[in-house]
N, C-alpha and C positions, 0 to 999 in steps of 0.2 A: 485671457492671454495677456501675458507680461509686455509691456513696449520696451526695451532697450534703449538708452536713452546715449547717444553719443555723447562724450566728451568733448570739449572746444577746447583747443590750444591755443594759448596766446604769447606772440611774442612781441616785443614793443611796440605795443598797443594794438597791434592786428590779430585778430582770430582768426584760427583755421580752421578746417572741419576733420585734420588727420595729420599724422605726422609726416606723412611726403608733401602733404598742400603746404607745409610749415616749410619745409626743406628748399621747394621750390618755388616756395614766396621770395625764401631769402635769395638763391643761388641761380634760381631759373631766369629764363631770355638766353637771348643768343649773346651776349658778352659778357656776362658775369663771371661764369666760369672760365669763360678763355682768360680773363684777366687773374682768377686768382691762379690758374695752370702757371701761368706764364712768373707767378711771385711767388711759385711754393719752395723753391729752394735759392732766392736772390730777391734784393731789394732794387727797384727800378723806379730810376725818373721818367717823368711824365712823356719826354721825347721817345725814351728806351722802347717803353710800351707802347709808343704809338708804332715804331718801325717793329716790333714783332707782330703788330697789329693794323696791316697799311688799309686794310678796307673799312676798317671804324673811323668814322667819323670823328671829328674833334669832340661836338656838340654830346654825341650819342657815348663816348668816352670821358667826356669830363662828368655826368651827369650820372653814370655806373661806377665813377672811384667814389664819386659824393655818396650814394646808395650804399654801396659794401662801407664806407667808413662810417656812415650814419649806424647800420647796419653792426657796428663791432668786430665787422671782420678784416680790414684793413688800417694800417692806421697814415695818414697825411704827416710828413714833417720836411717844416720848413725851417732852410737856415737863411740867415740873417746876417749873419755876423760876418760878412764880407760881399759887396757888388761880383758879380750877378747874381741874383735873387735863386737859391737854388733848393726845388722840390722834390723828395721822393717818397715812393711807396711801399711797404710790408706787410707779411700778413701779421696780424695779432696773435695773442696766445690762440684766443679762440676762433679766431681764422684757420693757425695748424691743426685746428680739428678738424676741418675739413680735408686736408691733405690725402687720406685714404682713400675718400670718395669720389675726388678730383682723378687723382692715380688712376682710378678703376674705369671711369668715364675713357679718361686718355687710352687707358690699354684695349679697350672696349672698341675705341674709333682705330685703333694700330689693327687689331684683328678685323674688325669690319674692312677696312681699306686693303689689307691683306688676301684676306681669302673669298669675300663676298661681291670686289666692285667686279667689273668689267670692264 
């Protein structure tokens, strides 16, 4: 009998064992995705996202923009060129790849809160 031999996907130096472990290496945890929801169609300073975000932590929120921008999918810019020192956030090219599958999540929790809570 033949063994099938899985494929390992790798993305910036981590392997995964399937295309969803990859997906939710990159996007999975509980703030990942709220933060790129919240930058799929606007760019937001670091205050911005914390008020559409009041339960995230500072600590737990500076250390998921680091991740996604590590990660390729957001990108950090900072300006300089005039006091106060002023930071914001966007998704990348290949961050709006993810825009669909964020959409679906989102529409997914509209309908669950819709027809399923109590």
């Amino acid at each position: 009998m033949e063994k099938l031999v899985q494929k390992k996907l790798k993305f910036r130096g981590n392997e995964y064992p399937c295309c969803a472990s990859l997906t939710m290496g990159i996007i999975g945890g509980k703030w990942k995705t709220v933060i790129l929801y919240h930058l799929m169609d606007k760019t937001l300073r670091y205050n911005e996202l914390r008020k559409e975000m009041p339960t995230v932590t500072e600590r737990t929120l500076s250390l998921q923009l680091k991740a996604l921008e590590e990660d390729g999918l957001i990108v950090r810019r900072v300006y300089t060129s005039k006091p106060p020192l002023k930071v914001d956030y966007s998704l990348t090219d290949f961050g709006k790849t993810l825009i669909p599958l964020i959409q679906s999540i989102a529409d997914w929790g509209d309908l669950v809160a819709e027809k399923y809570s109590r």
